[in-house]
N, C-alpha and C positions, 0 to 999 in steps of 0.2 A: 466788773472784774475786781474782785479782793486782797489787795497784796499783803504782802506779810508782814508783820512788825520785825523791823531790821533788829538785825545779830547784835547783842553788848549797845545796844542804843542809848542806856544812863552812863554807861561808860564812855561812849565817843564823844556827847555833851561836855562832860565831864571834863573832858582832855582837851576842849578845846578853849576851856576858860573863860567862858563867853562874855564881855564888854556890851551894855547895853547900846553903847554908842558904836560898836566896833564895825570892820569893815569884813564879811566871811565869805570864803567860798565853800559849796559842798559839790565837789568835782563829778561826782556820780549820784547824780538824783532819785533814778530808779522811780520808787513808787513814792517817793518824795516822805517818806517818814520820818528823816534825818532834818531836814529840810524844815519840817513843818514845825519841829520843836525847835528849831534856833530862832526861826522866823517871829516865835511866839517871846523869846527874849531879848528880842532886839526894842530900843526905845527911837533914836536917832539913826540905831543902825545902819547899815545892809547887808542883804545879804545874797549873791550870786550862785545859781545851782546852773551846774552843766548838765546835758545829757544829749545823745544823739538821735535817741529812740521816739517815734512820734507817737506812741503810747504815752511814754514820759511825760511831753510837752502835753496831751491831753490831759493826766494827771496833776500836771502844776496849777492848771486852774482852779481848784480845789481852793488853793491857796491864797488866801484873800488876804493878803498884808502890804502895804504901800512900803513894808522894807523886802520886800521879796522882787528879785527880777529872773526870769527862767531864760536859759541862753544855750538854744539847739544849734550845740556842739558836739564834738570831740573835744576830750579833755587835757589832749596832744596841743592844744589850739589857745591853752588857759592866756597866757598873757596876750595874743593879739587881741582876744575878746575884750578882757580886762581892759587894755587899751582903748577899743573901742566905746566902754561906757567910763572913760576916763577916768579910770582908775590904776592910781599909781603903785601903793600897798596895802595890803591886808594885811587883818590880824591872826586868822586864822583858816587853815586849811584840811577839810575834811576828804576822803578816799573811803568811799567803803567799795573794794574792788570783785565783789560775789556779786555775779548775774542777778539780776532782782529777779524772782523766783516765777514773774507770771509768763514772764519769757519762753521759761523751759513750761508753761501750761497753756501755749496756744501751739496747737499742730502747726497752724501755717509758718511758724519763723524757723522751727528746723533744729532748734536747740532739745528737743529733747527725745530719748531715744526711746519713752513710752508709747508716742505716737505717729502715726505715720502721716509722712507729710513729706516738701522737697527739701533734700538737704542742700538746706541756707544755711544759717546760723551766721548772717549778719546782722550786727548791732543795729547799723542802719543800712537799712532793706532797699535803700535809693542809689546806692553807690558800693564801690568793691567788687569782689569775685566771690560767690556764693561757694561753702564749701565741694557742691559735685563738682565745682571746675578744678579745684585742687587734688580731687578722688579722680577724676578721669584724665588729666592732663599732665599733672606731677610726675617726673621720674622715680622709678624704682629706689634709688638712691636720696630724694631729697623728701618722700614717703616716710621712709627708714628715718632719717632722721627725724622730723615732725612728730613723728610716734615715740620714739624713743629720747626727743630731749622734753619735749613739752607734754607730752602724756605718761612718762616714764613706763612705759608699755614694755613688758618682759622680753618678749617676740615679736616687735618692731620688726625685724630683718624679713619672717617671715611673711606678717600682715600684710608689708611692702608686695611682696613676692605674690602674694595670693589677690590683692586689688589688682596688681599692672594682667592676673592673667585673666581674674571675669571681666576685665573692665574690654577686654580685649574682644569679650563676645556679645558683650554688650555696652554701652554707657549705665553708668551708675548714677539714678538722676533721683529716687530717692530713700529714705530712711528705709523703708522695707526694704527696699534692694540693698541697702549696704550695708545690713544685717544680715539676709540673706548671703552676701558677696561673702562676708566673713566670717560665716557662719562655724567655718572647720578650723579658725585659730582660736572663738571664744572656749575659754577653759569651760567646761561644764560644773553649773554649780556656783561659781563666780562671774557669772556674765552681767549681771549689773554693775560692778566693780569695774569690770573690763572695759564696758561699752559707754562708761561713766572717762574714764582716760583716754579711750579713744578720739569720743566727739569731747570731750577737752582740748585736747591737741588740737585738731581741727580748727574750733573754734578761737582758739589762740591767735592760730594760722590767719586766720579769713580775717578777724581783726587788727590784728599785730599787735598785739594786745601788750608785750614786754616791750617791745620797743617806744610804745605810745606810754607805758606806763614811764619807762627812763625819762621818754621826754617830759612827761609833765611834771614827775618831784624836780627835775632841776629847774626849771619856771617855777614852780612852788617856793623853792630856794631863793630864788631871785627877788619872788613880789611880798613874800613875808615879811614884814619889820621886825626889827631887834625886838626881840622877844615873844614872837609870833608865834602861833602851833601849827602844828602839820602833824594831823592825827591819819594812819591807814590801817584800814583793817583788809587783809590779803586771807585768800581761803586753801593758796598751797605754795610748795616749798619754794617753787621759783622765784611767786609774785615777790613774799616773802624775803626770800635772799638779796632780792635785789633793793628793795624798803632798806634792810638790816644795812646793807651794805655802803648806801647812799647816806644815810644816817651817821653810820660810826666813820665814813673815811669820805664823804663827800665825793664817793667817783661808784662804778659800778665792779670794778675790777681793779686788780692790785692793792697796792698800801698806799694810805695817808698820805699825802703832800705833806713837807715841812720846810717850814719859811727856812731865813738864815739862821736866826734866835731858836731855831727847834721849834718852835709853834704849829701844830697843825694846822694845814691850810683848811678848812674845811666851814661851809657853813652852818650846820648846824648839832646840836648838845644832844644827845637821847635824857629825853625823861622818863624814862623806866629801862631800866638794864634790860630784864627780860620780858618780851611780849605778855600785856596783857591778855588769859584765856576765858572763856565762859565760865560763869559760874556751874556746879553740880546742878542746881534746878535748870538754869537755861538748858545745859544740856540733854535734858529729860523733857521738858516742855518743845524743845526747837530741834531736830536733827540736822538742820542745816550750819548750828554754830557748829558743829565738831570741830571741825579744822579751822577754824576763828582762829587769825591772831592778831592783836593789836598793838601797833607799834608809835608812841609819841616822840617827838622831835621838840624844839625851841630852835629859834631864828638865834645865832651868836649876837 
């Protein structure tokens, strides 16, 4: 299996300022690219890679460095782990938060909508509700939304409408069928685009993927030392808003805390005002940077 060389990967090094003695996480291992070039800077180091995927954990073996430790997880789970290999602070924290690519190139996991397979599209294939239980079980109403806040899907209301009435003649158990099912709301002509938002959402869904992501920058926040990085690269406006958000005001919603003195509460500086994007050649070499963007932090 061949993965891909990750999005902006001189730049995510980069931002993480790498200490050869330092202590690092890289939250999301994937095909473990990220991973393998920190690994290779470390002298006294560590360095700690999460992932849930037993793909992943096959892949880390690859990695032959006595400062590498691979920890099958969720990265909702970052400091119990941390704790468990007694570890109190790091120095820095890596996110690359795009599905590592070979994901969507095995039929059997259900992530992708070239091939036919059952729709899963769980991260980890041992545990959770695979997305048909959310296609066949989901009300009308909580459909509609799924589509239309996490896939920003045009005609969410109607898609809604149109799963609750085939699901009705039949179960939706997989990828063919639930193309087939929705076959009269994809726009013609833009049905890549479309069926690209759809099992987006989905997959959001089946994972909890925002909520997991909330949880881990604030633990991120937490095990950082003063002057730590928290590097993430997010592939759309949500993942994204929520980064931006947690960054500039420490919370995910509303304004800034301020002490008594006016001082923002908040724990950490943005080192780059505006997201770093792909360079012109990556994006010509790589279609998957498009929607890259990359956001550094510092521990106050």
């Amino acid at each position: 299996m061949e993965y891909h060389r990750p999005v902006m990967l001189q730049e995510c090094i980069d931002a993480l300022a790498i200490k050869p003695d330092g202590v690092y996480v890289d939250v999301t291992f994937g095909g473990g690219g990220h991973s393998k070039v920190i690994a290779s800077k470390l002298t006294t180091g560590r360095l700690y890679s999460f992932d849930q995927d037993r793909d992943a954990e096959e892949q880390s073996k690859k990695i032959d460095s006595p400062a590498f430790t691979f920890v099958r997880a969720n990265f909702r789970d970052l400091k119990k782990y941390l704790r468990l290999y007694r570890v109190k602070e790091v120095d820095g924290i890596l996110a690359d938060l795009g599905v590592s690519s070979h994901q969507f190139n095995e039929a059997e996991r259900g992530f992708s909508t070239r091939f036919d397979g059952p729709l899963d599209m769980r991260m980890d294939p041992e545990s959770g509700m695979p997305a048909s239980e959310v296609v066949n079980t989901y009300s009308q109403e909580q459909l509609h939304r799924i589509f239309g806040i996490y896939g920003e899907v045009k005609n969410a209301k109607t898609l809604a409408g149109v799963i609750v009435s085939q699901r009705a003649r039949k179960p939706i158990e997989t990828i063919g069928e639930f193309k087939q099912a929705i076959s009269s709301c994809t726009p013609r002509g833009k049905e890549n685009k479309y069926l690209a938002q759809v099992f987006q959402a989905l997959r959001i869904e089946v994972n909890d993927e925002l909520k997991a992501l909330e949880e881990m920058l604030e633990q991120a926040a937490e095990v950082l030392k003063p002057g730590g990085r928290l590097v993430v690269m997010s592939y759309h406006s949500l993942e994204d808003r929520l980064v931006k958000n947690f960054i500039a005001k420490g919370k995910f919603f509303g304004e800034v805390e301020k002490d008594l003195f006016g001082n923002e509460k908040k724990p950490l500086d943005a080192v780059n005002r505006k997201p770093i994007v792909p360079s012109e050649q990556e994006l010509l070499e790589n279609s998957r940077s498009r929607s890259a963007k990359l956001r550094i932090a510092e521990k106050r």
